[in-house]
Backbone bond lengths (Angstrom), bond angles and torsions (degrees), N, CA, C in turn:
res aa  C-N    CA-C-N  psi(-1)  N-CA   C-N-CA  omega(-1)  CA-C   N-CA-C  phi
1 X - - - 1.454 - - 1.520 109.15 -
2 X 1.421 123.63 138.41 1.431 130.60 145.17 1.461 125.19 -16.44
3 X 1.283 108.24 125.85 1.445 98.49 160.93 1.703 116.87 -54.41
4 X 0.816 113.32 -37.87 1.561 106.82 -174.87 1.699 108.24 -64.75
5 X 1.165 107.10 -30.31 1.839 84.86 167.56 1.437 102.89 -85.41
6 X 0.999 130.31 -48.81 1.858 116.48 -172.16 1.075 90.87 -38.25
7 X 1.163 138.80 -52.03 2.237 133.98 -155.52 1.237 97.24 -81.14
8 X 1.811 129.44 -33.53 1.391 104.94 164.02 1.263 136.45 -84.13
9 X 1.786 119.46 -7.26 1.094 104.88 145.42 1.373 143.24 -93.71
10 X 1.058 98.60 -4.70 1.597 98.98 150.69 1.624 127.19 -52.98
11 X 1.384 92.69 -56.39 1.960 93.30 -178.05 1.223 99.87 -76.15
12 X 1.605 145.23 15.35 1.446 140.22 147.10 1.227 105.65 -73.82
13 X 1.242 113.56 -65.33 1.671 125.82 -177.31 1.281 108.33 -35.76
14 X 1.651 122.09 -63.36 1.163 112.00 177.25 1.496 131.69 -72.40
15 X 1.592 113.00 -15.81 1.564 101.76 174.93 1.837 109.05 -80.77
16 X 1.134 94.66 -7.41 1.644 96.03 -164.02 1.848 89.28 -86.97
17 X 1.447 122.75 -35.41 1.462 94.24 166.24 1.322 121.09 -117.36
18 X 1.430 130.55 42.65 1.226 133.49 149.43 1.454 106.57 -108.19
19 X 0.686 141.44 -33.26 1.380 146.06 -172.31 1.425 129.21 -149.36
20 X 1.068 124.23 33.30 1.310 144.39 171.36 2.051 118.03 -17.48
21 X 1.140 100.25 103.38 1.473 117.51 -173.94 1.372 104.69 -135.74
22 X 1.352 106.96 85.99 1.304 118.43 157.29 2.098 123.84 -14.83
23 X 1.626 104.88 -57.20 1.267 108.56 159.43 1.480 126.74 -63.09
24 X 0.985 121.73 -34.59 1.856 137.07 -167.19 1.904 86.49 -70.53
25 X 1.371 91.00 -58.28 1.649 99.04 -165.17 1.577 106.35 -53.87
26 X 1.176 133.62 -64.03 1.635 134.61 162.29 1.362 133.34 -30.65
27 X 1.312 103.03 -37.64 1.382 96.28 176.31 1.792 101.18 -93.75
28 X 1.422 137.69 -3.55 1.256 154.66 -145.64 2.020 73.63 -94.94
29 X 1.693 92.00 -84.29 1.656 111.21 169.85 1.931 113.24 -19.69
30 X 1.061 108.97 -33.51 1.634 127.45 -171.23 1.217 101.06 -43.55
31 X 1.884 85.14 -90.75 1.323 126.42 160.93 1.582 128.51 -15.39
32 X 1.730 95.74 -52.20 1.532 93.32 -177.00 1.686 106.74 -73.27
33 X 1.419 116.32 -38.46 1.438 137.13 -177.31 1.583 105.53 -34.28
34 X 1.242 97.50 -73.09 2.270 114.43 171.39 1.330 108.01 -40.59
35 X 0.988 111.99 -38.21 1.243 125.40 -178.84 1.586 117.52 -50.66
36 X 1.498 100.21 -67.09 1.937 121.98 172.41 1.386 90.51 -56.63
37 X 1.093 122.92 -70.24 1.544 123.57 -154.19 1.987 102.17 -60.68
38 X 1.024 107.16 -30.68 1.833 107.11 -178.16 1.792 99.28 -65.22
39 X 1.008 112.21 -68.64 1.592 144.98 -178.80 1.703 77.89 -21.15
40 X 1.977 100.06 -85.12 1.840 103.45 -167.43 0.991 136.34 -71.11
41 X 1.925 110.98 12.03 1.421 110.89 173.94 1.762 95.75 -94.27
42 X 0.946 131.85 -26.30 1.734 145.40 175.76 1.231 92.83 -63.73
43 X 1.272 138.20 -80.78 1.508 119.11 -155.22 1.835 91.41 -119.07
44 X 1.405 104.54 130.18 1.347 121.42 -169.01 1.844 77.25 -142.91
45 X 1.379 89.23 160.03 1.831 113.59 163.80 1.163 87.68 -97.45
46 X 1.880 125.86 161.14 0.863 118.03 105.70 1.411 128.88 -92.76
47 X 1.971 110.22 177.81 1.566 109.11 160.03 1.645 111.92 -95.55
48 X 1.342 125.41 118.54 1.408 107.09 146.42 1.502 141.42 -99.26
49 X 1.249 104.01 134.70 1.697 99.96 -167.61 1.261 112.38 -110.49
């Protein structure tokens, strides 16, 4: 994985137990989500048959 998701789950991890906001945390979760999905539309395999 990217550094940029380790740092976003980290700053999930930590808002979710210092300060825990159900909303903050979701859109945090969002964020990290676009993230995976950016990453695996860039490097995909293909199969050729």
């Amino acid at each position: 994985m990217g550094f940029k998701t380790h740092e976003l789950f980290d700053v999930m991890a930590k808002m979710a137990k210092e300060n825990y906001d159900r909303q903050q945390t979701q859109e945090k979760l969002n964020q990290l989500l676009n993230n995976c999905v950016a990453c695996h539309k860039t490097y995909k395999i293909s199969v050729e048959k």
